[in-house]
C-alpha positions as CSV (number, residue, x, y, z in Angstrom):
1,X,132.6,53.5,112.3
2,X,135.1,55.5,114.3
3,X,136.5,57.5,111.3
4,X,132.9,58.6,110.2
5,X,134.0,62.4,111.4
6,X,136.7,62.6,108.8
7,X,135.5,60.4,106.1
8,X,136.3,63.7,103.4
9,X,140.3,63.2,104.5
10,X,140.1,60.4,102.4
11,X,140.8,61.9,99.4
12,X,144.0,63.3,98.7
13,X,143.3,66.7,97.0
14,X,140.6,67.7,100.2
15,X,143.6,66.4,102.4
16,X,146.3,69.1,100.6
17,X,143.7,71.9,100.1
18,X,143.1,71.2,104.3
19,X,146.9,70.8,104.8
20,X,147.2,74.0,102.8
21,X,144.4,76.0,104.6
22,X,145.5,74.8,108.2
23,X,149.6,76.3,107.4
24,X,147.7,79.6,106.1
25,X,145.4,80.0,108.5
26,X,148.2,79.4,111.3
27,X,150.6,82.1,109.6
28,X,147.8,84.8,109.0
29,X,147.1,84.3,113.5
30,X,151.0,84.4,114.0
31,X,151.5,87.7,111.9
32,X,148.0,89.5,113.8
33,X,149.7,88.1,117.2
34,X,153.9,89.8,116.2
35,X,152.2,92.9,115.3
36,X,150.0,93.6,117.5
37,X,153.3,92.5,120.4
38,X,155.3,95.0,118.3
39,X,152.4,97.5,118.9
40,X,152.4,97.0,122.3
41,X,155.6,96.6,123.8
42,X,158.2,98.2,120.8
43,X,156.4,100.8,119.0
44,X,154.2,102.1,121.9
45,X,155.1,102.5,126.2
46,X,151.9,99.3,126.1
47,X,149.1,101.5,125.2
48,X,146.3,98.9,125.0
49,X,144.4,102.2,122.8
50,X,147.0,101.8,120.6
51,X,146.2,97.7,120.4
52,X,143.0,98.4,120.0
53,X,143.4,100.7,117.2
54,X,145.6,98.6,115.0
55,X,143.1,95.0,115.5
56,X,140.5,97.9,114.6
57,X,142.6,98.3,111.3
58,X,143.1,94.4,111.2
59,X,139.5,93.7,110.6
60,X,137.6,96.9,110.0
61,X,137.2,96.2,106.1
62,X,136.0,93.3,106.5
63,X,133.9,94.1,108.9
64,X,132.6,97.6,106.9
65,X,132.2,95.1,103.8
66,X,130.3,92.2,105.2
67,X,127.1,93.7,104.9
68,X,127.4,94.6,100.9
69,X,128.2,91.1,100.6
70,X,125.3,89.6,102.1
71,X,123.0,92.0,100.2
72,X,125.3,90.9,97.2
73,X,124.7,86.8,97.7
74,X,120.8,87.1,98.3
75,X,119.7,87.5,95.0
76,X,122.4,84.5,93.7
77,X,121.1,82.4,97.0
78,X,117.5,83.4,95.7
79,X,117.8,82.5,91.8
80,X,119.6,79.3,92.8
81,X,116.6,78.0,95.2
82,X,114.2,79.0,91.9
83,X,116.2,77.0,89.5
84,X,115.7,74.7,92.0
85,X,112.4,74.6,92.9
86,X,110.9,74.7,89.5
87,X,113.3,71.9,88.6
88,X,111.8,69.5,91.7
89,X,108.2,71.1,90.4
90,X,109.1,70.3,86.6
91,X,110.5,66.5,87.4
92,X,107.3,66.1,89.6
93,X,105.0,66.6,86.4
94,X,106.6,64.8,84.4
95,X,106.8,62.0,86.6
96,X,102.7,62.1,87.0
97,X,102.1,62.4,83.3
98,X,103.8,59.2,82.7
């Protein structure tokens, strides 16, 4: 089956959400890519520092915040995989006391 890849494009609210994320994802590069050409050749006599600085700016917080989020998510990752667990462990025994 040729179309395995993109079986999930069958249905039409994935394909809008995808449609959707693709425009965004496309306008968010385009407005990173003007400012940092305004940086460069308006605002500044093309200091590459001064590049650097701003695409710094661009993704310093999410870069100083990505470790608080992981250390946030474990312990949800970790309660899910118990629930989860001692549901397989619970079906299990039930299964054998039948």
């Amino acid at each position: 089956m040729p179309w395995a890849t993109f079986r999930s494009l069958a249905g039409y609210n994935y394909r809008l959400w995808a449609a959707g994320a693709l425009v965004s994802n496309v306008g968010t590069w385009m407005q990173r890519t003007a400012q940092d050409w305004i940086v460069l050749a308006e605002l500044t006599d093309h200091s590459a520092s001064a590049v650097g600085i701003v695409m710094a700016l661009q993704f310093g917080p999410s870069m100083l915040l990505l470790p608080f989020t992981g250390y946030a998510a474990i312990p949800v990752l970790l309660a899910g995989l118990g629930l989860l667990s001692n549901g397989v462990i619970m079906r299990r025994r039930t299964r054998s006391q039948e």
